[in-house]
Every structure is written in C-alpha cells, then in structure tokens.
N, C-alpha and C positions, 0 to 999 in steps of 0.2 A: 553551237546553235542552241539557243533557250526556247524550249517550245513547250506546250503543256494546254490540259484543258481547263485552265483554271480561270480563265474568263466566262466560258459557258459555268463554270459550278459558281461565280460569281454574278451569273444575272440569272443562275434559278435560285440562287439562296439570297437575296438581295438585302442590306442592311443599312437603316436607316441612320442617316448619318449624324442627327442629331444622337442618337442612342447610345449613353454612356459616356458623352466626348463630358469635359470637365466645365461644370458653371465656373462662373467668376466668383473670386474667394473662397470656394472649396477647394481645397488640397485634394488631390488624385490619391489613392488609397497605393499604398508600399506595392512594389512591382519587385523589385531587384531586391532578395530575397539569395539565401544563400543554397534555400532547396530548388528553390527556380531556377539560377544559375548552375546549382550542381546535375540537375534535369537535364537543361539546355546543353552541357556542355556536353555532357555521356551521349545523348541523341543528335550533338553535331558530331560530336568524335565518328557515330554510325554513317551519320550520311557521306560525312568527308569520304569514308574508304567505300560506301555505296555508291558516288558520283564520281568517284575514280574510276574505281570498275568502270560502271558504265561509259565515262565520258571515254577511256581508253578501248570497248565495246564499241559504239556505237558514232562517238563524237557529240551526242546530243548533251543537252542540259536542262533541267528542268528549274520552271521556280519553286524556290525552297520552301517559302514561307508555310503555302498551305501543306505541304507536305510535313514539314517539321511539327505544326498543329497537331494536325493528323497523327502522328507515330508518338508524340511527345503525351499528346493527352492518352491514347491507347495504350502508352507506355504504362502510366500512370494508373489507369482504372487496371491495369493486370497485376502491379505493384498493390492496390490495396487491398485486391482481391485474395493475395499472398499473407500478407501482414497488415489488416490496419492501422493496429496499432504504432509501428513501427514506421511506414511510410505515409502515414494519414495526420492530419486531414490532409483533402482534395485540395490544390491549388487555385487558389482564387480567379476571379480573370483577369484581373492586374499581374500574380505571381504566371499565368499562362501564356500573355503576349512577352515577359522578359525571357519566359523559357523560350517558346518559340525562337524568337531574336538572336540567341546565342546559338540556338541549334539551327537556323537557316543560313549565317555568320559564318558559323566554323563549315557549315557543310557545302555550300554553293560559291560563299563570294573565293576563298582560297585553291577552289579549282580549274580557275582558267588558265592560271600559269602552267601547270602542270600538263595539263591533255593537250595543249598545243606548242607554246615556245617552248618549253622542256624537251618534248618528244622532239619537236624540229630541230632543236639544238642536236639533240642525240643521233641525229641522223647523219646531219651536215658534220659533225665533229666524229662523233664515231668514238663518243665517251659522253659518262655525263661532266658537267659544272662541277665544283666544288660543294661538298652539300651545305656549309655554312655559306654560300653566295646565293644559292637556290631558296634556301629557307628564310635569311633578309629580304631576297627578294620577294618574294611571296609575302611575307608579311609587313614591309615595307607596304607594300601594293595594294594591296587588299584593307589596313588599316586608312592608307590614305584617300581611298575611294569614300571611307566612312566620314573622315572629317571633311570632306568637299559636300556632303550632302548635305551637312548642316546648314547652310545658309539659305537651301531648296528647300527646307522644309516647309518655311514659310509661302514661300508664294506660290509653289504648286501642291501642296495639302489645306494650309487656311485662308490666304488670301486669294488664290483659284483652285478651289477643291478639286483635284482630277480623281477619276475614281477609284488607279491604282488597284483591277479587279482583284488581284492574290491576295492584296491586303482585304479588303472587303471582305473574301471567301473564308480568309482563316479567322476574322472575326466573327462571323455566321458559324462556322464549324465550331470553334469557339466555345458561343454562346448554347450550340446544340448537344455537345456535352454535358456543359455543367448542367443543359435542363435537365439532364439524364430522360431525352425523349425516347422515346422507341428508335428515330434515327441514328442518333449515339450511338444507340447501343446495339446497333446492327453494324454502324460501321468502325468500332470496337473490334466485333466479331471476327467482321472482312479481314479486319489487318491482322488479326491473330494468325487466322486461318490459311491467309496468303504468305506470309510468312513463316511459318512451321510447314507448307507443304512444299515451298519452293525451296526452304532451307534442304529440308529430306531429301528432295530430287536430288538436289547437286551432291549431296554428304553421299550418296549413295554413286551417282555419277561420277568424279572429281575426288574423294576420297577412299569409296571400298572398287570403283572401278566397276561395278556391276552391272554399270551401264555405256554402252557406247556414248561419247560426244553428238553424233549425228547420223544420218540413218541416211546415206546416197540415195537422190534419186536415180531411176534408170532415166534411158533413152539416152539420146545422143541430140546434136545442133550441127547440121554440115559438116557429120563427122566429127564434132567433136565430141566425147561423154560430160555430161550435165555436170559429173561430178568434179572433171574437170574446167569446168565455170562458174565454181563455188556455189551451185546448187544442190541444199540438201536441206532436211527437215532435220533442224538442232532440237536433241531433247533439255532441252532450258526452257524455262516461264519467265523469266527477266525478261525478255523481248515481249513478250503476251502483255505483261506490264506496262512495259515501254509503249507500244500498239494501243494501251488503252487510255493511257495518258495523255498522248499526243492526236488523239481521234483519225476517224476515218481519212479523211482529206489527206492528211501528210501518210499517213501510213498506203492507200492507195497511189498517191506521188512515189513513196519508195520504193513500192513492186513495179511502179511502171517503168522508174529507170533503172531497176534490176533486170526487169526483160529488155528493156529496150541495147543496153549495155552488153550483158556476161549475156542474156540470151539472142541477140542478136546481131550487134554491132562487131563483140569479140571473136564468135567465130569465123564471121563472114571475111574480117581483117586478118584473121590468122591463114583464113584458105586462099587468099589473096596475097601472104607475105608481109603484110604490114606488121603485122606481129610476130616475134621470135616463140614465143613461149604462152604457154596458156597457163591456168593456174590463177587465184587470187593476184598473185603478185606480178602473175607475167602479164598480164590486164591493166595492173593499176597502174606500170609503167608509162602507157598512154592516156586512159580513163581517170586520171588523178586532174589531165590539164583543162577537158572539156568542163567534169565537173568544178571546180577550182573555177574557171571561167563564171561557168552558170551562175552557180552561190554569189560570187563579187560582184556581176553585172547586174544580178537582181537586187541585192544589197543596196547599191550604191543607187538604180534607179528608185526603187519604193525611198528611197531619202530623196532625192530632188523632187520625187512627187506631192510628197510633203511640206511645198513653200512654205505653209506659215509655221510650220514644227521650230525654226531656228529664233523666229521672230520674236512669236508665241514666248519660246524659253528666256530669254533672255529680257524681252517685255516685261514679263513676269518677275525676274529675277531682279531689272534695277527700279520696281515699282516701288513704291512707297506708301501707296494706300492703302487700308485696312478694308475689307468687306464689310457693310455694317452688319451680319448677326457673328461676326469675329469673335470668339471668348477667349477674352485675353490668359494667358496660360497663368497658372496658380506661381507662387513664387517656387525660386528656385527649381520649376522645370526644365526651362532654357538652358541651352549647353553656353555655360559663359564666351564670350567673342574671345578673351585671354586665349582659351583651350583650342579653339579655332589656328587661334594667327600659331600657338604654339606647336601645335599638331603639323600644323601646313609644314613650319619652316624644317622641324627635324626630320619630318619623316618625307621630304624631299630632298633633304639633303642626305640621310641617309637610301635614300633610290639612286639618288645621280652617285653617290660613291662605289655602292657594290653595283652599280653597272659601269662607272670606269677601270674599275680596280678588276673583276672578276672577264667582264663582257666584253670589253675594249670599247664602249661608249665614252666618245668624249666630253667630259666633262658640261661645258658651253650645250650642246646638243643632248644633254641628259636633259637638264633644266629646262630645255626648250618643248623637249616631250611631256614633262611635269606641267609644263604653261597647258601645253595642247589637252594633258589630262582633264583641265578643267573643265575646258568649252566641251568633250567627251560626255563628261558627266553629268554635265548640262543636258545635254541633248538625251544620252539612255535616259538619264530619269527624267523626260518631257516625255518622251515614247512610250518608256513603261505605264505609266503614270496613266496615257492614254489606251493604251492598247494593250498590253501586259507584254509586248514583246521586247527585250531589250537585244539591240544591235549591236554587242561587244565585238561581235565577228566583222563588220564593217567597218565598225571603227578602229580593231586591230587591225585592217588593211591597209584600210589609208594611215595611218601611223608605219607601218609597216613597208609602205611605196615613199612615205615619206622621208624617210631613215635609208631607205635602197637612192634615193637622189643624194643626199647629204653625205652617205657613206659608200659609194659606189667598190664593191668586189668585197666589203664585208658580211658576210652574207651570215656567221655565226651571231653579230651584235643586230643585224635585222631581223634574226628570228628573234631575238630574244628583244628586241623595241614593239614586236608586233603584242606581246603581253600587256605591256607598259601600259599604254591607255584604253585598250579594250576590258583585262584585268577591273583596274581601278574604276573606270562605268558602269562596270557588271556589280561590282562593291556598294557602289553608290544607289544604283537603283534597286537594290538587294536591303540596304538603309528603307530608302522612303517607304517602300513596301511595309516594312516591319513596322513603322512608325504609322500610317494611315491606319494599321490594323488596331497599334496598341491607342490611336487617339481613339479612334471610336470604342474604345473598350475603359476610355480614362486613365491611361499611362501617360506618367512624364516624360518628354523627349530625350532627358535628361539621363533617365535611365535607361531606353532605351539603344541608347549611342554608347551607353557602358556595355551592354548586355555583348550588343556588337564587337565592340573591342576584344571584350572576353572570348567571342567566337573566333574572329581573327588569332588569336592567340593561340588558341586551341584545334584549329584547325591546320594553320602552318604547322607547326609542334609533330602534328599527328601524319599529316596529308605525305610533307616529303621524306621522309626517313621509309614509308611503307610504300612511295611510289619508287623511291632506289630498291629495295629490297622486290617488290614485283616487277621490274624491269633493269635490270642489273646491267645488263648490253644490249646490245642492236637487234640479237637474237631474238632476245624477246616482242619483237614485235612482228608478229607472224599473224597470218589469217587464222589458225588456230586459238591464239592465244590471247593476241592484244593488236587487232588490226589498225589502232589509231590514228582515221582518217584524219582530223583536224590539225594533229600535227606532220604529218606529211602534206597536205595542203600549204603550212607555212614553209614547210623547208623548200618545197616545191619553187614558190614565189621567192624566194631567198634566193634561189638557184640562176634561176630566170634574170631576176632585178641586176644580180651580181657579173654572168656571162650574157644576158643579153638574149631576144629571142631567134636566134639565129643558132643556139645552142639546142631546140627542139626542132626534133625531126620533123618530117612535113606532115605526117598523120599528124600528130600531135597540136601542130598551129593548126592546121583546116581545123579539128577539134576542139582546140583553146577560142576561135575565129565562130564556128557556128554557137559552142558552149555559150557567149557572152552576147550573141545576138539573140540566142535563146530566150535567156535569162531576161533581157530590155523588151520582151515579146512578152511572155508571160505576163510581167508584172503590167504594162500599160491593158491589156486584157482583162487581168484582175481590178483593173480604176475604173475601166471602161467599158467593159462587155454590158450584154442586160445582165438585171440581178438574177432572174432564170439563170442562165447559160455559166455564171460564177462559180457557181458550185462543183460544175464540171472542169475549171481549169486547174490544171495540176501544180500543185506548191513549189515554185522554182528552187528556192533552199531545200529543201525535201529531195527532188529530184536531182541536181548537183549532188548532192551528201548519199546518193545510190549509187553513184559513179564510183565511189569512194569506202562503200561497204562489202563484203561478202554479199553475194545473193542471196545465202540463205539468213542473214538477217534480216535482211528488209525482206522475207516472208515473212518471219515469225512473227515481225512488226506490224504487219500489213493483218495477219490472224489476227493478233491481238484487239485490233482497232472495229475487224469487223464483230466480233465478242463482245466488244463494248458498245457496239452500235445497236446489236441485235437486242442486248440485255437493253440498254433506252428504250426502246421501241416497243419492245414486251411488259415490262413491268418498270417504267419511269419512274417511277416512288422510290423502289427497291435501286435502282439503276443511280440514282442522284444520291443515296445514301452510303453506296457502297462502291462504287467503283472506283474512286480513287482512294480511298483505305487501302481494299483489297488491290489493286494494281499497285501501291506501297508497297504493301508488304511485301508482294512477289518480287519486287527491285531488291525490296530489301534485305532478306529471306535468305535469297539465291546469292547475290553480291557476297554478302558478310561471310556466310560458308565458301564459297569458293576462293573468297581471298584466305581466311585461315587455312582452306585447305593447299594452298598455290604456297603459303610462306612455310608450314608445316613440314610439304615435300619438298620445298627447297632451303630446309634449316642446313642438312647435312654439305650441301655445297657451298 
C-alpha cells in the first residue's frame, strides 16, 4: 500500500510550472553527473534496506521521490559541512533531480517484489526461490516498469500536464534548499535530528538490550490480557514516523480496526470458540480474510468509480496532438524509440524466462502478463499522476485472480504473477514522478530514465541478498520481528484461488463476506457522503491493513499522526518545513540500525 503526505506538502509548497522547464533551443544544463549518481545511488542503497524494513514492519510504502529529495539534499548539506572542500560544491538542481531519481529507483520501485510475492512465496513453499531467480526477477521488474513509462511521458506530463503532487513537492523542496531559506535549513536539522535520535533508541534497544522491545499493556478484554491481543506501547519511533507521514485519517483508520479486531472482535470469538488460540498469529489466522477482503473490495471499487481514469489514459496515450505552449524538448533529451522497442523486447523476455524456468509460469502466459503490464502501467501512472496514489496492490490482485483462473492449484507461480504487474506500475509511476520533478527543474528525460536504471540496478543488487539474510526461514516472520502483512495477504489469496473457498472455515467467509461488503460501503460514502461528514469516514485500505498488523503498531502509527497533526495546527510554518524531514529520519534512523544490528547478531548463525 503506497500512502504518504505528499499531496498536502504539494499543494502548500505549490510550484509553478512554467519555472525552470527547458525553452526551445536551450540545452537543459548536465544533470547525470557522476557525484549525482554516486549520491543517488548511496541514499537509494539507504532507502532500499529503510523500505524493506518498514514494508516487512508495517506492509506500507511510501512515495520516494520527496523523501529521497529530502535525505539526499540533507545528506549533502552534512557532507559539506564536514569537508567542503572535498564534497563541495553544492549540487546544482539539475545534478539534484538525477540524484533524487536514482535514490527513489533503487529505494521504492525494487521493493514490491519483495514485502509481498517473495514473502507469499516463503510461506506457501516453506523455503525461499533461488536467489539468482529472485534477483532477475526483481530487476527484470522494476527495470521494465521504467522503459513502459517512456512513452507516458508525453502525454500525461506535456501534452496533458497532470500534476503528479510528489513530483511538484520534491521540486519545491528542491528549490528551498538550494535557496538556503530559513526552511532548509530547519528541515536539514529535522532529518539530522530524527535520525541520530531514533538511530540511538534502537542501538540501545536491539543492540546493547538496555531497553525492552515494548512495555505490555495491563487490563484484560472478556478475559482475555491486552498483552495477549498484541496490545502494547513499542519503544520505536519508526512508527511515530510512519504516523506522520501518512496523517491523521489513515492513522485513525488503523487504531480503529486495531480495536475493532484484536480488541473486540478476537476475544469475543475466542470466548465463543471460533478461535483456537490468541496471540498475533492465533488472530491473524482468521483476521488476514476480512482484512484481505476489505483492502481488494475497496481497491477494485475506488477503480470503477473512476469511469473516465481508463479513458482519460489511454485517450491520452494514442493522441497525437501537441498543447500549444508545448516546449518542444532540446536535442538529444528524448529517450530514443530504438532504446524503447529494445528495452521492452529483452527485458520481457528475460521476465517470462526466470518466471518459466524458476516459478513454473508458462511460458505463453508469462508474456501475456507482460501484455497486461502495460495497460497496468498505464493506469498507476494516470492515478498517480492525478492523485499521488498509486494502486500496485489492486493491480497485483487482479493479475493475481487472473493467473489463479489460467493456472488453477498453482498457488507458488500465482503468488509470484501477483508481483508481476503490480511491481512493474509501481516502477513506472515511480519514473513519471521523477520526471515531472526534474522537467520543471530543466532535466532531460533522457537522463533521467538513466538515473533510473541506475537505481534499479542498485537496488536489486542491494535489496535481495539483505532480504535472505533478514529473513532466512519461515521463522522469521513472527509478530516480534517481521509480521509481514502484505505478503501473507497474497499467499492467503493463493491458497483460497488454488483449494477453493470451501477450504475456509465459516468464521473466516462470514468475515471475507462482511470484509468485502465493508470495503464497497466505505468507498461509495467517501464519493458520496457530504463533504462535512468525509472526513469522518475511515480509510478502508487503512482499515483492512489493521486486520493484518500487530495492535500495537497501528498505535504507534495512530501517536504519530496525531504529533503531526498537533504540531500543524500550533505552529504551520514550523509544521510544513519540518515534518517530513524529521519523520524521515526517524524511518530512517531506526530502520538502518536495527537492520545492521538484526545481520550483526545473526552473523554467527
């Protein structure tokens, strides 16, 4: 699930869109740069094993863009602060959108194979893949997303400008560094700050042990203890983070289906019988189908609500006419059509082979999922583009249902088709994003589609070699350690598609049966209610994905959001310059220690 505040930090930092984008006959000033690239690549490497973490935490995903802005330029001003000499000068704002590019590349588009059909895989199999099959695939994936958006570029950035908020925000962010405003440099500070203190927490927690993990609540629920329905105050700031990047709404959605679930629903089924076992995991045996439910029915309804979204895309895509204030691109910006057709053909054919060879995809129906990639990628980047939300998770469903028809009892090669095209749209609209940022900053496409690449590169390389080594076996996926809702949701659905729903108990259908009529309730209420009464209905993806967490993250989540809300409301100024640095960092901070301290103590094993 891609969520984040970066549409609200995109329509308080608004950026004009003539500003910076390239005249006619001016050459765009060098972008792809070997310090920009080497930037980019060091703070995708960061994010990759930060959005691991987290997505195996939480299941969430944020957009990278502004975020890799954010840490890339912060990065940088602590670099020359260090050595001028030596890492100075300051990166231009050409050399700033190609770092970006490679650091939101390697750090976002390479991890949705991972937090979900990799874990489903590991579940259902009860081992992982091969790691050379996982690592083609993954960068198979995530490269070809990049070359499918090339041909988007045009008609949903210059010949129908969409406004693509992430893109916007990190060129506003951007632009408010290099002024070196007062803003900058407070949210500079934020990300240092968040960052070194949430590092410490966990170094202290997770490596000298000084600290508990989580601090039980008391009380009990119809006999049951709190602490036994995974309710407990975690001492981690990554969730506070998470909480503030995602805002109030979704973060109140996940404490309400945290109580509604593990504090209400679980024990009342356990004092009943319907439940064998309490605990994280004895809950999520049933609680995996309503939520699962929820998320797909909401998903797939907010998409037919959106008639003209398909239209609209493809409208768009076989138009041929120019906007008249169009500035036609300088030479040599354009990604030649050669690199296109060339890109498509190998790096589809190497998909459909390490998914025949490794996954047991046949061949015919690899190719057919490559077709479906497209019209995928079409559609994420229409959506993003409009709303910053991108639907990889829907879209991996229905490839995912699609692959369970085609291939009925393979349930190993349907988790791993559910990556296939949701993957590759999350890549592609992960592209345009970077691109809308670096046009209105005067980057060539050109290079930015390298920059890309480069991230891809860098972040397969990085992402699965450290995801086998933090998750070695099945073991590892516990509610202590890696409760990794998203890919239990696909093995889930694999299970189901494979034996049929006559293979879940009767709690579990009434459950899957309300979950999904939930979820088509919610969202016609969010189209439809007054705009008053909106604000109070709660985020059905949000809600589903609580089903599917520890309760005491979706507190810590829920703390976080209201922190963020509080700090808006008191000091706005302070609030828009710094809460997403400082909520960075804390991701980041916390993430990066705990994973070297997780591979550290398990060198010797």
């Amino acid at each position: 699930m891609r969520v984040g505040a970066s549409r609200d930090e995109a329509e308080a930092t608004p950026v004009a869109p003539d500003t910076g984008t390239p005249r006619a006959g001016t050459p765009p000033p060098t972008a792809l740069t070997l310090r920009a690239l080497g930037l980019g690549s060091l703070i995708g490497a960061l994010m990759c094993l930060s959005n691991l973490y987290v997505g195996l935490k939480t299941g969430l995903a944020f957009p990278a863009a502004l975020i890799a802005c954010v840490v890339g330029l912060g990065t940088q001003r602590a670099l020359l602060k260090v050595s001028p000499t030596r890492f100075g000068p300051a990166l231009s704002l050409q050399e700033t959108s190609a770092m970006q590019s490679a650091a939101s590349s390697a750090g976002y588009s390479t991890g949705g194979t991972i937090v979900t059909a990799s874990v489903g895989y590991l579940l259902l199999a009860g081992h992982h893949p091969p790691v050379w099959a996982l690592l083609l695939w993954t960068l198979f994936g995530s490269a070809l997303g990049v070359v499918l958006a090339l041909p988007m570029r045009r008609a949903f950035i210059q010949r129908e400008p969409l406004p693509f908020p992430s893109g916007l925000a990190a060129a506003s962010v951007a632009r408010s560094f290099h002024a070196g405003d007062e803003a900058g440099q407070r949210g500079a500070r934020a990300l240092g700050m968040g960052a070194l203190g949430a590092g410490l927490l966990s170094f202290m927690r997770d490596g000298l042990q000084w600290l508990p993990a989580s601090l039980a609540l008391p009380g009990a629920v119809l006999g049951v203890p709190l602490a036994g329905l995974s309710f407990s105050l975690d001492l981690t700031l990554m969730p506070l983070g998470t909480g503030a990047l995602v805002g109030l709404r979704v973060g109140a959605s996940l404490l309400l289906g945290a109580l509604v679930c593990f504090g209400g629903l679980a024990p009342w089924m356990y004092e009943q019988g319907l439940l064998t076992q309490t605990g994280f995991f004895g809950v999520l045996e049933w609680s995996m189908w309503p939520g699962a439910a929820l998320v797909t029915s909401a998903s797939f309804t907010h998409l037919l609500l959106q008639r003209g979204l398909l239209r609209r895309t493809f409208g768009s895509l076989l138009g041929t006419s120019r906007v008249p204030d169009e500035a036609p691109d300088a030479a040599g910006a354009e990604v030649p059509r050669s690199w296109f057709l060339a890109g498509v053909t190998l790096l589809s054919l190497g998909l459909v082979t390490v998914g025949a060879v490794a996954f047991g995809i046949p061949f015919p129906l690899g190719l057919l999922g490559v077709l479906l990639s497209f019209a995928f990628a079409a559609v994420a980047c229409r959506a993003t583009g409009e709303t910053d939300m991108t639907p990889s998770g829907p879209l991996g469903q229905v490839a995912q249902l699609a692959f369970g028809v085609l291939m009925p009892g393979n349930t190993l090669a349907n988790a791993m088709a559910a990556s296939l095209s949701g993957n590759i749209a999350a890549s592609s609209a992960d592209l345009l994003t970077d691109v809308k940022a670096g046009y209105l900053l005067g980057v060539r496409s050109r290079q930015t589609f390298l920059a890309q690449l480069c991230g891809c590169i860098v972040g397969s390389a990085l992402i699965v070699p450290v995801f086998y080594l933090l998750v070695p076996d099945v073991s590892a996926i516990t509610e202590e350690r890696f409760p990794a809702p998203a890919g239990f949701f696909v093995a889930g659905v694999a299970r189901v598609l494979s034996a049929g729903l006559g293979s879940l108990t009767v709690a579990a259908r009434w459950g899957a049966l309300v979950g999904a009529l939930l979820g088509v309730v919610l969202v016609l209420l969010e189209r439809f209610a007054p705009e008053r009464a909106r604000r109070f209905i709660p985020s059905p993806i949000a809600l589903g994905l609580a089903f599917a967490l520890p309760a005491s993250m979706s507190l810590s989540i829920f703390l976080g959001a209201v922190a963020a809300a509080l700090l808006a409301r008191t000091r706005p100024a302070f609030a828009e310059a710094t809460t997403v640095p400082l909520a960075s960092g804390l991701i980041a901070g916390e993430s990066l220690v705990s994973l070297v301290t997780l591979l550290v103590l398990s060198a010797p094993s």
